[in-house]
C-alpha positions as CSV (number, residue, x, y, z in Angstrom):
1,X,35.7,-49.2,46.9
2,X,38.0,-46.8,47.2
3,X,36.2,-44.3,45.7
4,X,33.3,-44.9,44.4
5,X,32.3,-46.5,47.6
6,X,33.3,-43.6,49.4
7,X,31.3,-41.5,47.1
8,X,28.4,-43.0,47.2
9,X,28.5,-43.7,51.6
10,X,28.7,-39.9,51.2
11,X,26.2,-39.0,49.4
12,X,23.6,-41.7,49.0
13,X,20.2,-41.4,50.5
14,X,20.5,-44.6,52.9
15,X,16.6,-46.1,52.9
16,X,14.9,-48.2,55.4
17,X,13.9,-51.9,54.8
18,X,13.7,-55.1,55.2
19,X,16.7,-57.2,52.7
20,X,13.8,-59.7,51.8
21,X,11.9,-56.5,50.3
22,X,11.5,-57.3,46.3
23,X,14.3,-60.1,46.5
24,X,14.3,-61.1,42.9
25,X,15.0,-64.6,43.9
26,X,11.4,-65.5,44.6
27,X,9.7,-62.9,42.7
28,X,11.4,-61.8,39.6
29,X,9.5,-61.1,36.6
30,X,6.2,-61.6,38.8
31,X,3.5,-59.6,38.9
32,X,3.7,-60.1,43.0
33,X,6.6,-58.0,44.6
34,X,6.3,-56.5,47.1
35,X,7.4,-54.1,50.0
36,X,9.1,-51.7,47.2
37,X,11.1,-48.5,48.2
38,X,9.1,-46.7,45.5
39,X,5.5,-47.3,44.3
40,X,4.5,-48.6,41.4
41,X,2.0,-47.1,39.0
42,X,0.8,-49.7,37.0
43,X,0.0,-53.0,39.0
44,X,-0.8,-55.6,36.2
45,X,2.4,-55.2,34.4
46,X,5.3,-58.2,35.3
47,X,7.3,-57.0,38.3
48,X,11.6,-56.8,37.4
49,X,13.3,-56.0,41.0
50,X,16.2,-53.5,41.6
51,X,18.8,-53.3,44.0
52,X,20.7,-50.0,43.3
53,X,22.4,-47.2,45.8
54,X,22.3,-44.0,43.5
55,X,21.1,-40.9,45.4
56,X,18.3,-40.3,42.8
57,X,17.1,-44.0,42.1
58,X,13.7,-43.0,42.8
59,X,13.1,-40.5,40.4
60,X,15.2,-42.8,37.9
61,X,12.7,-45.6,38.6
62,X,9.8,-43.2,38.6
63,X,10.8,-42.2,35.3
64,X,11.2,-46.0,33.9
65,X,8.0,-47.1,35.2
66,X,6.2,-44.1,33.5
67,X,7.2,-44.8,30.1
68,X,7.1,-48.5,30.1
69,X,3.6,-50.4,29.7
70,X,5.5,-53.9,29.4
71,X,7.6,-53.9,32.8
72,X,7.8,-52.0,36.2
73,X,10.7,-51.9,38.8
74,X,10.2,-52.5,42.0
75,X,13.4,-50.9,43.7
76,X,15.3,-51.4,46.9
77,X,18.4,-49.8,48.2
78,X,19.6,-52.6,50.0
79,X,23.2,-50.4,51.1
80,X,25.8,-48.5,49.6
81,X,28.4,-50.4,47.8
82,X,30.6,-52.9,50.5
83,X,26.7,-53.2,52.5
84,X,25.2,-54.3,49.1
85,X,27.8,-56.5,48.1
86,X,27.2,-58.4,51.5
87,X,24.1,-59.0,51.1
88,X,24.3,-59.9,47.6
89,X,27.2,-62.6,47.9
90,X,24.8,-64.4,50.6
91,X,22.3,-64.4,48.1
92,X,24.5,-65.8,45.5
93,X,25.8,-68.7,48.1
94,X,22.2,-69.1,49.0
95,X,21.0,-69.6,45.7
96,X,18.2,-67.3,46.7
97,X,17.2,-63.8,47.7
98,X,19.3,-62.1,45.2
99,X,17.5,-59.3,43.0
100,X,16.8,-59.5,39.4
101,X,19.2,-56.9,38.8
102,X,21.3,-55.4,40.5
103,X,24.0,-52.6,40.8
104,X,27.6,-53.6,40.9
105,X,30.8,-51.1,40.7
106,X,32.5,-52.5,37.3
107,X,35.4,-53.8,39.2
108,X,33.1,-56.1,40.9
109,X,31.4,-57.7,37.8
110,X,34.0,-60.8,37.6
111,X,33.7,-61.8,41.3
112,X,30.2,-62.4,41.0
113,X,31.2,-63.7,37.5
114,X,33.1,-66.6,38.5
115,X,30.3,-67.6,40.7
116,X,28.1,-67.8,37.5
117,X,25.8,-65.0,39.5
118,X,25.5,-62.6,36.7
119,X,24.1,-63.0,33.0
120,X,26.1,-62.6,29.9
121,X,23.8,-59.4,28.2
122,X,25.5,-60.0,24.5
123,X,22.3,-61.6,23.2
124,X,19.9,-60.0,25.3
125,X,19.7,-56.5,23.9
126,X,23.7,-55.5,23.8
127,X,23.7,-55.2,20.0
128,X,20.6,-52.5,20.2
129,X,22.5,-50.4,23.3
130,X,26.0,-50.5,22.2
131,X,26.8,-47.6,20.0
132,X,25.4,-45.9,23.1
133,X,28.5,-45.7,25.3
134,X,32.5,-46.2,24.4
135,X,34.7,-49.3,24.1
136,X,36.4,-48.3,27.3
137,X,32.7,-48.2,28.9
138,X,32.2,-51.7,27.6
139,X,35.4,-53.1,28.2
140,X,35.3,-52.1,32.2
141,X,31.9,-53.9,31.9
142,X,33.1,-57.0,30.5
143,X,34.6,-60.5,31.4
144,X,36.3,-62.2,28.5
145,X,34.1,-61.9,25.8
146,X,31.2,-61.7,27.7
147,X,29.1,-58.3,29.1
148,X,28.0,-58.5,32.1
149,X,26.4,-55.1,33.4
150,X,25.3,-52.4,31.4
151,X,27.6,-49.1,32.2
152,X,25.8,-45.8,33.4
153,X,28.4,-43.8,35.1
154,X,32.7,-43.7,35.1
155,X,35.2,-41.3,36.7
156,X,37.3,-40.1,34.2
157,X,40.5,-38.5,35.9
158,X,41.7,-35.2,36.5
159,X,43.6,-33.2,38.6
160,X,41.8,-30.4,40.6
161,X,43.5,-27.8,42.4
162,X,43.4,-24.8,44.8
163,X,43.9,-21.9,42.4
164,X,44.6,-19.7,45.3
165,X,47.9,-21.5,46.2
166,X,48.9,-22.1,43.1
167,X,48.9,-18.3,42.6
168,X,50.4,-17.5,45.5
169,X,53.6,-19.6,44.8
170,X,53.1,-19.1,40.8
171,X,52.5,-22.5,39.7
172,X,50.9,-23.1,36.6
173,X,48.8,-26.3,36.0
174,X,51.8,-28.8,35.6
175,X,50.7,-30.7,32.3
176,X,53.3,-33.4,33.4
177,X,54.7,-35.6,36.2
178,X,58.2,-34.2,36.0
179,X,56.7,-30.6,36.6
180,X,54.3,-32.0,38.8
181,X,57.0,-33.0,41.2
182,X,59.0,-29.5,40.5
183,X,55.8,-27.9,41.4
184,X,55.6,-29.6,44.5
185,X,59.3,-28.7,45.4
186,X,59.1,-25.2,44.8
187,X,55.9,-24.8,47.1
188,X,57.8,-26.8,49.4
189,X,60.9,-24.2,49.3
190,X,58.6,-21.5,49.6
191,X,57.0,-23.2,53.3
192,X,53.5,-23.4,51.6
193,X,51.5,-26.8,51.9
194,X,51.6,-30.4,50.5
195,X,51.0,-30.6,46.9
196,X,49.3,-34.0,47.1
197,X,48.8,-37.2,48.4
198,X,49.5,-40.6,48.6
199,X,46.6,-42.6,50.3
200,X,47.0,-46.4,51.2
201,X,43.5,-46.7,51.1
202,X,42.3,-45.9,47.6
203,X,44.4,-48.8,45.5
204,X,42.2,-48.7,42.5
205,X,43.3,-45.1,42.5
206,X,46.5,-46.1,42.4
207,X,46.0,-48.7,40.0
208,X,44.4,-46.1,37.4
209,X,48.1,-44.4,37.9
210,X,50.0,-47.6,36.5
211,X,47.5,-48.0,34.1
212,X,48.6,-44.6,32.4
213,X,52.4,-45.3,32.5
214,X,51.0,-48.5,30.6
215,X,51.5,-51.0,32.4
216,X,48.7,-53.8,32.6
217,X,48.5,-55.3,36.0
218,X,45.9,-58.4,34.7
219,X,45.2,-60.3,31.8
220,X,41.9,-62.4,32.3
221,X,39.8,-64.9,30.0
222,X,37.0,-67.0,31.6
223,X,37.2,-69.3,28.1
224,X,40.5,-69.9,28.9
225,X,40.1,-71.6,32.0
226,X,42.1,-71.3,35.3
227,X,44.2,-69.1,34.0
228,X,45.5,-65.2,35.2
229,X,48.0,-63.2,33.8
230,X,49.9,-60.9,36.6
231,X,52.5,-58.6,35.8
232,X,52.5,-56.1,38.8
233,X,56.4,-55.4,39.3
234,X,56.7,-54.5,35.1
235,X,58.8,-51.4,34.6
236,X,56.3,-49.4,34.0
237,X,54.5,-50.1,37.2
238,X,57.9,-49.6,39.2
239,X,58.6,-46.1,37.5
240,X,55.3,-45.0,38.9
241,X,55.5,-46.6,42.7
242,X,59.0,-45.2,42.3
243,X,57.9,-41.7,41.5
244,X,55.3,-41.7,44.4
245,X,57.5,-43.3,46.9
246,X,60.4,-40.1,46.2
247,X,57.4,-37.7,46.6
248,X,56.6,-39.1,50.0
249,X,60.0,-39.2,51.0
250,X,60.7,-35.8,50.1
251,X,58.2,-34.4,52.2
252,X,56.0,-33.3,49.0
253,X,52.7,-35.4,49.4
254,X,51.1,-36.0,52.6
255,X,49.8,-39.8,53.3
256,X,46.9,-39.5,55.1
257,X,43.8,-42.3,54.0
258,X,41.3,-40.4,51.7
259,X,37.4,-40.3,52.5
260,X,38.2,-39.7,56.1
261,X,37.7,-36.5,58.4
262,X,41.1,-36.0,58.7
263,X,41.3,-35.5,55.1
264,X,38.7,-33.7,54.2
265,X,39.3,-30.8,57.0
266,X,42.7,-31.0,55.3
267,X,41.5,-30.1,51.9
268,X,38.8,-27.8,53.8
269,X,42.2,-26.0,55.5
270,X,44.2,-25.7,52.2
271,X,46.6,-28.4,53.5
272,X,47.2,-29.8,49.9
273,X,47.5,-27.7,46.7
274,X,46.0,-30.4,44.5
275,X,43.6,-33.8,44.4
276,X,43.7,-36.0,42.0
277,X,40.6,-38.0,41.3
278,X,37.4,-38.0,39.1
279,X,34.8,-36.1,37.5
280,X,32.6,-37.5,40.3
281,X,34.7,-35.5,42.8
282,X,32.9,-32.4,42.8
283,X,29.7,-34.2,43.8
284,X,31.3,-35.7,46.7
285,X,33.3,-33.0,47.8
286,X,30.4,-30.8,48.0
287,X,28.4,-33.5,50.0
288,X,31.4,-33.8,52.3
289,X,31.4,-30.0,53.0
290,X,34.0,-28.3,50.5
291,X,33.7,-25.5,48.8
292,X,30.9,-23.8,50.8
293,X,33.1,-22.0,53.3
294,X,36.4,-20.5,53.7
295,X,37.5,-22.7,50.6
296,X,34.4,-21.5,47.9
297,X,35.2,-20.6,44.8
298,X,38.8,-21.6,45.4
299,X,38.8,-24.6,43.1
300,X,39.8,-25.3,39.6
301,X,40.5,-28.4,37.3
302,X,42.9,-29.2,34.6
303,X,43.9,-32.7,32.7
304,X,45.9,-35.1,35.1
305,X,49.7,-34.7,34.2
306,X,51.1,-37.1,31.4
307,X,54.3,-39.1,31.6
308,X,54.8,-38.5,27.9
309,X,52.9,-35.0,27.0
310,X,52.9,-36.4,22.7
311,X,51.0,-39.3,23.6
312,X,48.9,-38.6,26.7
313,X,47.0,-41.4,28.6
314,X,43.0,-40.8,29.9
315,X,42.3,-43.3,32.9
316,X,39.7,-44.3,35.1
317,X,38.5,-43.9,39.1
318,X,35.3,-44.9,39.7
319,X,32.0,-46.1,37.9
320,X,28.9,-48.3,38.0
321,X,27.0,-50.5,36.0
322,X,23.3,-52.6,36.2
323,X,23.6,-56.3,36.0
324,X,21.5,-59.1,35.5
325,X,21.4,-61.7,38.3
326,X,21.3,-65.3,37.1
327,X,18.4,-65.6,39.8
328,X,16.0,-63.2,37.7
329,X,13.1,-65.8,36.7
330,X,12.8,-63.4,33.1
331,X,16.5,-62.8,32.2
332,X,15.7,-60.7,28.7
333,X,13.1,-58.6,31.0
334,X,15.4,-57.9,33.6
335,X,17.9,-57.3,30.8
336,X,15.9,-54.6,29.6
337,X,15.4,-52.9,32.6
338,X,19.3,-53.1,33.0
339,X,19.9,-51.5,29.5
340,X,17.1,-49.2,30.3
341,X,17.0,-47.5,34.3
342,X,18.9,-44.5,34.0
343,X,19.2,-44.7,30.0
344,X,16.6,-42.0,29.7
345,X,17.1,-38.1,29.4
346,X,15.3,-36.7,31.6
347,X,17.2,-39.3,34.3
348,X,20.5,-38.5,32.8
349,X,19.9,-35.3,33.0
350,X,18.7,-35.0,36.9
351,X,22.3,-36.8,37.6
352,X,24.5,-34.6,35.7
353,X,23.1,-31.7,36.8
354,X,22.7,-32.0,40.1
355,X,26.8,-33.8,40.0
356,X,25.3,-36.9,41.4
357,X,26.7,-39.0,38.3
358,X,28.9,-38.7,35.4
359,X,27.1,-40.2,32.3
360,X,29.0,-42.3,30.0
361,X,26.0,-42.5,27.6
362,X,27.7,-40.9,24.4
363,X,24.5,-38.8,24.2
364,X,25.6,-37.0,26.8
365,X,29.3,-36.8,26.3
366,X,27.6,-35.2,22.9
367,X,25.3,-32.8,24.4
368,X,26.5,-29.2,24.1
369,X,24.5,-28.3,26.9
370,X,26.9,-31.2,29.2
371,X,29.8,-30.0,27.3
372,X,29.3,-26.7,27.7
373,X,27.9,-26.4,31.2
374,X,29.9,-23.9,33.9
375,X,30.4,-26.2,37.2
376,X,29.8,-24.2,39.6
377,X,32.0,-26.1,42.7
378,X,35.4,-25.1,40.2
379,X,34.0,-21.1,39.9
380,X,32.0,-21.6,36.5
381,X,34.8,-23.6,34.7
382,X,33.8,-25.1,31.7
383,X,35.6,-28.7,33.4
384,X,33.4,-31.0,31.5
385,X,34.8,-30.1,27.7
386,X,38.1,-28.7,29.0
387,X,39.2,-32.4,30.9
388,X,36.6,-34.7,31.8
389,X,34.8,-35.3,28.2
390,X,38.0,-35.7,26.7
391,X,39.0,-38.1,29.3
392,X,36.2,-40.1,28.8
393,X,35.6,-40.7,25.2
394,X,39.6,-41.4,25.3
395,X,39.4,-43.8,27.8
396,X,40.3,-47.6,26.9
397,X,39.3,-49.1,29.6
398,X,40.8,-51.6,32.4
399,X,40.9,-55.7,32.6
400,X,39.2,-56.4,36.2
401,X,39.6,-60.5,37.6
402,X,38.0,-62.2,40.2
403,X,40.3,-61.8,42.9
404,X,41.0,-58.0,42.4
405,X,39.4,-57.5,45.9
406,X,42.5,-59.5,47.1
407,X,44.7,-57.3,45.2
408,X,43.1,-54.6,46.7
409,X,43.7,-55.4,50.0
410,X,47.7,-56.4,49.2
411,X,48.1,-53.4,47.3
412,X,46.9,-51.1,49.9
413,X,49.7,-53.1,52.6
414,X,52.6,-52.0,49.7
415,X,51.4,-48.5,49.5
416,X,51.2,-48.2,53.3
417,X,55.3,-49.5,53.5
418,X,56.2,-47.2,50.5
419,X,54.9,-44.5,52.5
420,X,56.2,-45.5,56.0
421,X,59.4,-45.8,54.0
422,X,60.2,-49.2,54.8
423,X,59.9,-50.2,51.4
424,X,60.7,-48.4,47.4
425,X,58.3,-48.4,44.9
426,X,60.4,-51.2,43.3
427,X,60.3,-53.3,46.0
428,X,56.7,-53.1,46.9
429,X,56.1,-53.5,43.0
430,X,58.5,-56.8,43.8
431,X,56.2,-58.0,46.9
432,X,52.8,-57.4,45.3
433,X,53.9,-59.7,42.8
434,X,54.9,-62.1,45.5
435,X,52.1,-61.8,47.5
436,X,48.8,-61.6,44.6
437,X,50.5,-64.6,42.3
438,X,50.5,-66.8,45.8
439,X,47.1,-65.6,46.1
440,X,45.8,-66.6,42.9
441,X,47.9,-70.3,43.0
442,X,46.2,-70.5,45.9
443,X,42.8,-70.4,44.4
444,X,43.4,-73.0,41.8
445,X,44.5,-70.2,39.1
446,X,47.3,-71.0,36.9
447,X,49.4,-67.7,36.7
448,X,51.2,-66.7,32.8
């Protein structure tokens, strides 16, 4: 990713092995995989293998393999998001060695798509999971009107800040973008630090920012073939590139890449009075050293500001999901071990708590205890019902494409020239038009 990615190279227990270990090419639904990260309790039973990078897989296998007498998982953390997704698109152009499920960060799911990699879960069990999780959940999930992954966690957004500075220079949680950018001017005035910032290298950030000024960057349909919508210099999407871009040239967000050292010692040092991001944040932040020294219990949370307060927008940053590879030898077995590793309580639970995940599963958006619980990175704040449940079960969810890696990449050039100020918002808006609808002729699309 961006920052999922960057959450999970934090924060992931990295595991030894060999790739070949429990490659779901040769051996999926067998009862002969082997080499697995974990053990498995119950030898006789057909064999479904797992490629996943969650710091607590192995207790969520452990748990799956315990109360299941038809299937077992044999797991293997073959990397952390960009290391996985390596080895998995050599799989795919193999046509071998791929697992019979594996993890995939939703905006992923329709690259593999395209290559006919993954399996389409609407008859294999979707109907008995789906009241389990949101539309949003199962739109970011889906390609068309196909689902290909079964979601587990998201990042609903919100903006966390330093509740120190903010009473040093009286600022009250700005509820929206105009006093936002006030606040940020009048901490400014006052010498105190950057209020934000704008970071070239997290575009799907970014893009969740467009996405709640309502703009809709892609329109996708594998049925109707070839074809792309791209609408990524829309006024909605230049209001927002234009917003940042004043912010930066002002002097009122700082543009330093997120998920590096630089930036973290920043937010350590109380260089910026706010970070926006998810309900994952906390997990990583910890893992990455904030909050346990100079800057504990300095932190707060409160709803990302709205453009229009009457009819607010909840968006996404982040979130994974289990897919079935079209190399699993059992597709409905594998498809119920995708519905059904890290679908349990007792695994939900162990990721919530310990702020390793944020469920989507609507029994835990549901659960008082989730609701209720005092986070103890933001001081005992009740975060979860007072911004990031609400976000969640409001959340409507994002069309990803097959070449939104590409977009990725051009986006993060744009947002690099807005901030060197060699470019407006407007006319980066203009160029990432330019440069993604190329792209996509390029690759035999036809763009509406």
């Amino acid at each position: 990713m961006k920052a999922k990615q960057g959450l999970a190279a934090s924060l992931a227990l990295l595991l030894t092995g060999a790739l070949a270990a429990c490659s779901g090419g040769d051996d999926g639904g067998s009862k002969q995989a082997t080499n697995c990260t974990n053990s498995i309790p119950k030898a006789n039973l057909p064999v479904v293998t797992l490629w996943a990078w969650y710091p607590n897989t192995q207790l969520v296998v452990d748990n799956f393999n315990k109360q299941h007498d038809d299937v077992q998982v044999c797991w293997t953390n073959a990397g952390a998001g960009g290391d996985e997704y390596d080895k998995f698109q050599t799989a795919v152009t193999a046509g071998k060695g791929a697992p019979d499920v594996v993890m995939l960060e939703a905006d992923r799911i329709p690259t593999y798509q395209v290559q006919k990699a993954l399996v389409d879960l609407s008859s294999l069990g979707y109907n008995d999971v789906k009241a389990n999780f949101s539309a949003g959940a199962w739109k970011d999930v889906s390609v068309g009107g196909g689902v290909y992954g079964a979601p587990i966690d998201g990042g609903p957004m919100g903006m966390i800040y330093r509740k120190d500075i903010f009473d040093k220079y009286g600022i009250k949680p700005p509820t929206t973008w105009a006093e936002y950018e006030a606040a940020a001017q009048k901490v400014k005035d006052a010498g105190g630090p950057l209020f934000g910032d704008f970071p070239a290298n997290q575009p799907a950030y970014v893009t969740a920012l467009l996405y709640q000024n309502g703009a809709k960057p892609f329109t996708y349909d594998p049925a109707n073939k070839g074809e792309i919508g791209i609408k990524l210099n829309d006024d909605a999407s230049k209001k927002v590139l234009d917003y940042w871009a004043g912010l930066v040239k002002k002097g009122l967000v700082g543009t330093q890449d997120q998920f590096t050292p630089d930036y973290i010692s920043g937010v350590i040092g109380g260089k910026y009075a706010t970070y926006l991001s998810a309900a994952w944040a906390p997990g990583y932040l910890q893992g990455a050293g904030v909050g346990k020294g100079a800057d504990a219990e300095v932190w707060a949370t409160a709803p990302l500001p709205q453009w229009d307060p009457a009819n607010p927008v909840s968006v996404n940053w982040g979130g994974s999901a289990f897919s079935v590879t079209t190399q699993a030898k059992d597709k409905a077995l594998a498809a119920k071990v995708a519905f059904g590793v890290y679908a349990d309580d007792a695994s939900l639970r162990d990721g919530w708590e310990k702020q390793i995940i944020f469920p989507l599963n609507v029994s835990v958006l549901k659960n008082q205890e989730f609701v209720d619980a005092k986070i103890g990175f933001f001081g005992g704040q009740q975060a979860n019902k007072e911004v990031y449940v609400p976000a969640a079960n409001a959340y409507q969810g994002m069309t990803y494409t097959p070449i939104g890696q590409y977009f990725y990449s051009a986006f993060t050039k744009q947002i690099a020239a807005i901030n060197n100020g060699s470019k407006t918002g407007s006319a980066a808006a203009d160029a990432l038009q330019q440069d993604v609808v190329g792209y996509a002729k390029e690759q035999s699309f036809t763009v509406k």
